[in-house]
Structures are given as structure tokens and as C-alpha cells.
C-alpha positions, 0 to 999 in steps of 0.5 A, spaced: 533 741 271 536 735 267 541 738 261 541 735 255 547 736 251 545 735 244 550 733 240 545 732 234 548 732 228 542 730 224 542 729 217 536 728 215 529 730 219 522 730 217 519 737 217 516 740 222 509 744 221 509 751 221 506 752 228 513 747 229 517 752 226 514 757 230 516 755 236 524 754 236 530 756 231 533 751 228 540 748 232 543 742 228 548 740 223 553 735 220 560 734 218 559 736 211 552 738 209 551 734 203 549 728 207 541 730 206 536 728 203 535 721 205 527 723 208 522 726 204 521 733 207 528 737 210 528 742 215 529 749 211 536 752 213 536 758 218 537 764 214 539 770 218 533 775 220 530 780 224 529 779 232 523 773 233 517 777 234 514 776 241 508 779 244 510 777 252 514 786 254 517 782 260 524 779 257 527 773 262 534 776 263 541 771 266 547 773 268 553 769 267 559 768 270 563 773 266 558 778 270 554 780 264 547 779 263 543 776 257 536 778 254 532 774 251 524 773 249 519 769 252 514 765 247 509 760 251 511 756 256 519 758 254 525 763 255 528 764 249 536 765 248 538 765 242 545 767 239 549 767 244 557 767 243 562 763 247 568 764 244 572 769 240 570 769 233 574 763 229 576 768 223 582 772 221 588 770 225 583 765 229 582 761 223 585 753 223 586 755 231 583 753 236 578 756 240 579 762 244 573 763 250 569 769 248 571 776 252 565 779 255 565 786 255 557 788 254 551 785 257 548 781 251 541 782 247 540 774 245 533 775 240 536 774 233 538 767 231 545 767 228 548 763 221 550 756 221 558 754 221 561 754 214 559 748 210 561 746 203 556 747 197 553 741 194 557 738 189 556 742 182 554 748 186 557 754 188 557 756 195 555 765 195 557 768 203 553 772 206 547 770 203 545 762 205 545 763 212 552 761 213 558 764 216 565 763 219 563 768 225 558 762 227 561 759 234 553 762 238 549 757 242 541 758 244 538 757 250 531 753 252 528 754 258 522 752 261 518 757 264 520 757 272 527 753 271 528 753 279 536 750 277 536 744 279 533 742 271 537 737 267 541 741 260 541 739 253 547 743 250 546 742 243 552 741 238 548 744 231 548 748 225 542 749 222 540 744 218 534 742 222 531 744 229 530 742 236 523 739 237 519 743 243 515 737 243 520 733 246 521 739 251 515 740 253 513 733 254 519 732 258 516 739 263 509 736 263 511 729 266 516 732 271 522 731 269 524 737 265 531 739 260 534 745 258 536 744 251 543 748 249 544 748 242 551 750 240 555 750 233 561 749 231 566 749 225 565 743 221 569 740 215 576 743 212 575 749 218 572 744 223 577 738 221 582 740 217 587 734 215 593 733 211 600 735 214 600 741 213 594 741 219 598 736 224 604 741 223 599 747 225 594 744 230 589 745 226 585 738 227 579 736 230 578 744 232 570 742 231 572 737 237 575 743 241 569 748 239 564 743 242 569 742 249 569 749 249 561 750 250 561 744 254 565 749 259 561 754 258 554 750 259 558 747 266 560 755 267 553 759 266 547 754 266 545 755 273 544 762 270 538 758 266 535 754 271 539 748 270 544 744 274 551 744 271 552 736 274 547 733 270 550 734 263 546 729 258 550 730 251 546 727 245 547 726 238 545 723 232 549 722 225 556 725 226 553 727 233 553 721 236 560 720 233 563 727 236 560 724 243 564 718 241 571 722 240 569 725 247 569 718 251 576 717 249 578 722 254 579 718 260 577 724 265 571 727 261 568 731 266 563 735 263 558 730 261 555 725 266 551 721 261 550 721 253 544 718 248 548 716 242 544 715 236 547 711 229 555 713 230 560 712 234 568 713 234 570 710 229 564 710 224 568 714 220 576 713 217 579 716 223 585 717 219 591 720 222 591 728 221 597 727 216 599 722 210 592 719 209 588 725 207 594 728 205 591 729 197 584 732 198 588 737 202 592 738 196 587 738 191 582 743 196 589 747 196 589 748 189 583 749 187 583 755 192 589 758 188 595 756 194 598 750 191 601 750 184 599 748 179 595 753 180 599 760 179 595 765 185 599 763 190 602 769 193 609 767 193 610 770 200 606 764 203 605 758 205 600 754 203 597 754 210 598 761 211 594 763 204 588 758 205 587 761 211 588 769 208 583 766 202 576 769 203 572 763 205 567 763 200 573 761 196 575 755 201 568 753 201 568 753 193 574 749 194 572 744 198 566 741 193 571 742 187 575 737 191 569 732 193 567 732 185 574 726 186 570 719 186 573 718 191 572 722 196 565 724 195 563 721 200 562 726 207 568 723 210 573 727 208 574 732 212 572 729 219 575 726 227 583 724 226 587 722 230 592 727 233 596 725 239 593 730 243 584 729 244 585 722 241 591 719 242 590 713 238 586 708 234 579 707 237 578 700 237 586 700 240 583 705 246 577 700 246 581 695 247 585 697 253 580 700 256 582 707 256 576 711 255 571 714 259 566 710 264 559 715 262 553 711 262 550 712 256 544 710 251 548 706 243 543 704 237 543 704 231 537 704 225 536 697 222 539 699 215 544 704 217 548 703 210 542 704 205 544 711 205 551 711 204 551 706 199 549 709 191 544 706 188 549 706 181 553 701 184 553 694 180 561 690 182 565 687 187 570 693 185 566 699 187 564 695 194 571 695 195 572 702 193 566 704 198 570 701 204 576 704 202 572 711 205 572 707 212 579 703 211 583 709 207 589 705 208 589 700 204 586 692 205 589 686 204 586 682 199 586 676 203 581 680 208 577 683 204 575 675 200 573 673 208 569 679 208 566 678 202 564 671 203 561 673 210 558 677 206 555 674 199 551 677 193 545 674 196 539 679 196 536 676 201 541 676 206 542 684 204 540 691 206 535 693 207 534 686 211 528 682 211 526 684 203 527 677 201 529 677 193 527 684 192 532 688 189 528 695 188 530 695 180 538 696 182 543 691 181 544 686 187 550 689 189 546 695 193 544 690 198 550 686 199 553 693 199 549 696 205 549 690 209 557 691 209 557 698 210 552 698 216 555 692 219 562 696 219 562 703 220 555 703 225 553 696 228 560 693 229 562 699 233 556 700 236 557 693 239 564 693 240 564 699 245 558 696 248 561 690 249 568 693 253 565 698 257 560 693 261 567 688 261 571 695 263 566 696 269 560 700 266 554 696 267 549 702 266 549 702 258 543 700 255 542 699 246 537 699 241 535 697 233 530 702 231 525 698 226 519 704 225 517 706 218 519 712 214 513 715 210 514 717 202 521 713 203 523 710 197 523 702 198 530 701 197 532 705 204 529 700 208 529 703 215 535 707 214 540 713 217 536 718 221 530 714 221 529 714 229 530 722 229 523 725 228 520 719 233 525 722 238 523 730 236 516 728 236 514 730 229 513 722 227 506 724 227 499 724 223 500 731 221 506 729 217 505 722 214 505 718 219 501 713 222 498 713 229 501 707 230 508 712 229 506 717 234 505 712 240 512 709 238 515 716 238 512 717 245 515 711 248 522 713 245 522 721 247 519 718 254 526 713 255 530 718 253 528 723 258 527 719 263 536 717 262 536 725 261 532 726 268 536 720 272 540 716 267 536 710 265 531 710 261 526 706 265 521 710 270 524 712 276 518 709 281 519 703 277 511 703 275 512 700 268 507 702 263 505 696 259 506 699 253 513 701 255 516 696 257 522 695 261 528 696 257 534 693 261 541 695 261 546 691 256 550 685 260 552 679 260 546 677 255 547 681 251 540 685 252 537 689 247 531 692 245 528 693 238 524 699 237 518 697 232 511 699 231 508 693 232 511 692 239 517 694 244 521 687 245 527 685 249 532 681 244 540 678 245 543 684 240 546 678 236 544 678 230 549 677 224 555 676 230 558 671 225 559 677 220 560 682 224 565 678 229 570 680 222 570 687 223 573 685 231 579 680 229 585 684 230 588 682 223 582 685 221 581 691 225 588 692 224 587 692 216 581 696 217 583 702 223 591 703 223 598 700 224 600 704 230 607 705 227 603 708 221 600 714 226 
């Protein structure tokens, strides 16, 4: 059985109906929390609670590798294996450290589902431990296998936290065509304690420790899954949002080998600011600092402490309480603050410098974005040139020539027709023209440029088996101005974009072809039909090459075009002395 290894990092979701959340915990999670909100219904958050009720007596049980065993329960169809640890809890002296593998010394009852990793409240909120379903001591995964798993099944590790859920229809959709996956779902620590940076990290390894969570459990799925019915050579890492781009970071290791394919949804490596770990975000580290007592002005630092040493000794609720005070700076209120940087060690340099030097893993691989993917980064409240470039600072924190940034600009008029949410003429939904003209930068820049870039080296590096996709299906009780945004694909792949939830049927067939391409690269790494008998309304998807091929996903058909729209305009992103003013100076990592 295929293992699909979900890195899905969704940040928003439909809801799924209540036999839905019946069936499965949920898994998922972003960087930060605060990135929800863009769909009408949400995923509600995992809360802790009692052993999942099952009326099945017989208890599947795996041994792992350690030689311990694992109880789970069975509901219909599936083995259920939930909260599983797969290292040393990250707290006390383990906090900003990397992970260390779990030492098992007692067999495992794995009935409960476990809190999500820590995730900073919403801006003006506070954050209460112990009581949203969220804890430091958060590094489990859970198992999902269907009934009769005979180890030879593909495995979906999923990277997640609890923020939304991994749709059974996916799953049992896969198992009644022959091609069954196991999802994995897997958490791991997320913004200050997950991607901590300023100086103070750099100096202590305390950078892209989410990162290494995530390796950590791809080694424990290659270790134990056969245990479940799965085949550890046919790993299929998937992720969405921040997901996707954790998966990107992991293509800059030449050797991985704990994947042999990945579905990349909206992200890549440098989606966000990819900053070094010390100088750029050095001030949100300090005023996270401050406002948890361990920098001056504020006066509780204990003065037998560094501040390193105390925001590690503070209570976490206090980090937590902290990290929003930090992010009611402008300037730092998008999600990005504390996120992948550049370490010398898992990434080495700039993305686009690796990209470009072909230092980067040849894995197979499925790239695609949604058509307005800055819709949802964008504030509606914007209204000036000033405030634009404020926003792409968020992406170039270094600073930009200003000659740049007028070529930007002129790429990129105040015109709404030419804007985002593309193809709405003049309409500008009761906001000032610059939203548009906003969201069209932002999506070019931080996800189809990047995107296209990767596509581009990887078939001129030799990888030829990489297929790409522009996602144009409707999100119902959206309003108007998202357009077709971010994370508007996840609920056609989880098999939720359904009647019952608002959707069309015509969104429903859409959402089966798309979970059907997705199997099919999860069972045997193309999304076309292994015997080669297309149906019709399935098309034949070819991978991307020298034509550029793509498809664009659509309710009214699947069509195979060039992925060129907009090339003069996203061709600024790629000129060196753009990318150079946008990424990083190597001198200056």
C-alpha cells in the first residue's frame, strides 16, 4: 500500500459533516494559527478527550521496530492508531532542541487522540494551556489503515496539528479502486518553538527544529510502517499552505531519501521570507523576548539568565502570550514571522541560488497553485502604493532597491482588470483598486513564480516526472473579492466539496477527478491511470517539459494549456538582480 505522507499544512477547510467527523481525528496545522478564516465553515479544533468509542472487541495491534506493541480500535473499513509518540517530549530542557527519538519501554495504547503543537492566539487574545486542545508535549502521529493492509500499501505520513482533518473519502476511495494509502498523520512544533529565529537561535540550534520534527517522523514511518501494512519504499509526502513549502525545504537535501514522491499544494521553498536565522528577524525575536519578561525593558529577567536560557525556562502559555504581543507590530502580523530560514545546515542557502545550481533532490513530484493565491494574504484595508510595498517586505525583508520595485510596479499597474482576483474585469468589490493590484504581486511572487521556477530547473536538472496544475473550482459562501484563493483546492482533494456542504455537483465530479489523479501519483507516481484507459472525463494530464504543459482544474472541464500566463510579469521575479534584491546577498547570510 502507497504511503502518502502528508505534509498538509492547510489553513483553511470546509467543514466536514458530522458522520465526517465521526470517522477520523483531526491531524492538520499551520506555521501559525492565525491564517484561518478564508472559508466559510472551519474545522473545529481537536480538543483532548476521552478514548474514541468503538463497539468493534477485537483491537488491531502492531509491533514496532523497538519491540513494542501498539493498540489501536477498529471503526468500519479501518485500523485506528492514534497518538503515537515518535520522540522524547520537546519540553523542559528539550525545548528550542532538536528532537530526540522517543524511547520506548512500554507497549502503547493508542485510543485517545493527542493536543496539537503550541500555536500563538489570535491577535488580541490570549492563549489559556491546558484548555484549547494544545500542548508543548505534542510530537505524536496516527495511523490510518484499511482494513487488510497486506504491506505492500502506499503511506500518507501526515505533517498536522489539528486544525482540520484527513478526509476518510480520500482514503476509502483510494482502497475501492486498488490503490489504497495509509495516511500518517504526524505533528510537529510550530512558529517561535518550531522556527525560532534572531541570533540567539542561530547561536543555539534552535532554527527549523519543525523541520527536523518532520524528518524525524519520516524515519519513524520508514522504521514501523510495514508494521501497518504499508511499504516504507513508497513514501508520497503531501502537503498544502505551509505544508507544501515544508516539503520544498526538504527537496533542498540533495540525498533525501525518506520520500519517493510529493504533491505540493500553493507552497514552495521560498514562498515565504526565507531569512537567514540571525539579523533579519532579529526585532520580532526581541520584542517576543520582552514581552515574555526575558529582555529589559521589562525588568522579570531573572538576572542569573540569558535571555535564551529564560524563554526556555518561562511557562509556555507565556511564550504563546508573547508571540501575539509581538505580532500586534504591523509589521509583522502576517504569518511569516517565525517560519523555514536559512541555517547553514538543512538549508544551506538561498532556494533560488540552489534552484539554480541544481542542488536539490530529483523526486518526482506533483506543483500547483490556486488561481488567486494573494487574495488571501492581501488586506482588504489596503488602499496605497506605500502599503504594497509594505506587504512585500513580508517576502523581501532585506530591503529593495527602489529602481526594482518601480519595474515591479510597472509590471504590475493599478488596473483592475488586470488584477486579482483575475478575470473580474473592473469589479473592484467596494475596495480600493490597490487589493487587486496587491494580490496579483503577492500571488505571482510568493507562489506562482516559485512554482514555475522549481518546475522549470527540475526538468533542466533531469526530472522529467513533474506534473503542474492552476485550480479554478468555486468556493461557495466565499465573498466575491477571494476570488479562487489559497486553500481553495483542499476540500475538492479531501472529498468534502460536496452538495451536502454547499457545493455544486458539478464540484463534486471535480473533486473526484482531482482525489483520483492524486492517488493514482500516491500508487505508482503519475497521476495518469496505470493501464493507460483514460476516462474521458479524466483526461490525460502530461507531465511538465519543454511545452510547458499544464492542466487547469475547472468545473466546466479539465484542459491541458502552456503554463505561461503572465510570463512577462512573473519573468521580474527570476532576473538575478531581482531575485538578488527579493532573496538574499550571500554575503549577508
Amino acid at each position: 500500500m502507497q504511503i502518502l505522507s502528508l505534509l498538509l499544512v492547510a489553513s483553511v477547510i470546509a467543514a466536514p459533516t458530522l458522520k465526517q467527523q465521526n470517522i477520523v481525528a483531526p491531524v492538520l496545522a499551520t506555521f501559525t494559527n492565525d491564517c484561518v478564516g478564508l472559508v466559510a465553515n472551519k474545522t473545529p479544533n481537536a480538543d483532548v478527550g476521552p478514548p474514541v468509542k468503538t463497539t468493534n472487541t477485537s483491537l488491531p495491534t502492531a509491533t514496532l521496530a523497538a519491540g513494542v506493541n501498539v493498540t489501536g480500535f477498529k471503526i468500519p473499513g479501518y485500523e485506528v492508531f492514534l497518538g503515537i509518540p515518535y520522540t522524547q517530549p520537546p519540553t523542559g530542557n528539550l525545548r528550542f532542541r532538536r528532537p530526540v527519538p522517543k524511547n520506548y519501554t512500554s507497549n502503547l495504547l493508542a485510543i485517545i487522540p493527542r493536543p496539537a503543537c503550541l500555536q500563538a492566539p489570535r491577535l488580541n487574545q490570549r492563549f489559556t494551556y491546558g484548555v484549547s486542545g494544545f500542548s508543548e508535549d505534542c510530537l505524536f502521529l496516527n495511523v490510518l489503515a484499511p482494513e487488510g493492509s497486506a504491506g505492500s500499501d502506499a503511506s500518507l505520513p501526515v505533517m498536522g496539528d489539528g486544525l482540520t482533518f484527513l478526509s476518510p473519502y480520500l482514503v476509502r476511495r483510494a482502497a475501492d479502486t486498488g490503490r489504497p494509502i495509509i495516511p500518517v498523520t504526524i505533528n510537529y512544533r510550530l512558529g517561535i518553538l518550531g522556527f525560532g529565529m534572531g541570533r540567539d537561535m542561530a547561536e543555539n540550534d534552535g532554527a527549523n527544529l519543525g523541520l527536523r520534527d518532520q524528518l524525524m517522523a519520516l524515519q519513524w514511518v520508514k522504521e514501523n510502517i510495514a508494521s501497518f501494512g504499508g511499504d516504507p519504499a513508497k513514501v508520497t509526502v503531501f502537503g498544502q499552505s505551509a505544508g507544501a513549502i515544508s516539503i520544498a525545504q526538504h527537496y533542498l537535501n540533495e540525498s533525501m531519501d525518506l520520500f519517493r514522491g510529493a504533491i505540493l499544494m500553493s507552497g514552495q521553498a521560498s514562498s515565504t521570507a526565507m531569512a537567514p536565522t540571525f539579523a533579519i528577524w532579529e526585532e520580532p525575536y526581541n520584542l517576543t523576548a520582552i514581552a515574555a519578561g526575558c529582555m529589559a525593558p521589562n525588568t522579570t529577567l531573572q538576572a542569573d539568565l540569558t535571555t535564551f536560557e529564560c524563554l526556555r525556562a518561562v511557562p509556555p502559555e507565556t511564550i504563546m502570550n508573547a508571540t501575539a504581543v509581538m505580532r500586534r507590530d504591523p509589521r509583522f502580523a502576517l504569518p511569516f514571522v517565525f517560519s523555514p530560514s536559512i541555517d547553514n545546515d538543512l538549508i544551506p542557502d538561498r532556494p533560488w541560488m540552489l534552484l539554480k545550481d541544481g542542488r536539490f533532490a530529483k523526486i518526482p513530484y506533483i506543483a500547483g497553485d490556486t488561481r488567486d493565491e494573494g487574495t488571501w494574504i492581501t488586506p482588504t484595508a489596503i488602499h496605497s502604493t506605500d502599503e504594497i510595498k509594505f506587504l512585500l517586505e513580508h517576502f523581501a525583508p532585506l530591503g529593495q532597491d527602489p529602481a526594482i520595485v518601480q519595474r515591479i510596479f510597472d509590471k504590475y499597474p493599478n488596473i483592475p482588470k488586470m488584477g486579482s482576483p483575475f478575470g473580474t474585469g473592473n469589479e473592484t468589490f467596494g475596495l480600493s483598486p490597490v487589493f487587486k493590484q496587491g494580490s496579483a504581486m503577492v500571488g505571482d511572487l510568493a507562489f506562482h513564480s516559485r512554482r514555475r521556477k522549481f518546475l522549470r530547473r527540475s526538468n533542466d536538472y533531469g526530472n522529467n516526472q513533474t506534473w503542474t496544475y492552476e485550480f479554478r473550482g468555486p468556493t461557495p459562501n466565499l465573498a466575491p473579492h477571494f476570488g479562487i484563493p489559497h486553500s481553495a483546492d483542499v476540500p475538492y482533494v479531501f472529498g468534502v466539496a460536496v452538495p451536502e456542504n454547499n457545493y455544486t455537483a458539478e464540484a463534486e465530479v471535480l473533486g473526484q477527478q482531482m482525489m483520483d489523479y492524486w492517488i493514482n501519483f500516491a500508487d505508482h507516481l503519475n497521476p495518469n491511470p496505470r493501464n493507460g484507459q483514460y476516462d474521458p472525463a479524466t483526461p490525460y494530464w502530461p507531465p511538465h517539459g519543454a511545452g510547458k504543459e499544464s492542466i487547469r482544474l475547472d468545473l466546466a472541464n479539465l484542459t491541458v494549456v502552456p503554463d505561461t500566463f503572465r510570463e512577462d510579469q512573473m519573468a521580474m521575479f527570476d532576473e538575478a538582480d531581482v531575485a538578488a534584491a527579493l532573496l538574499f546577498k550571500r554575503n549577508q547570510v
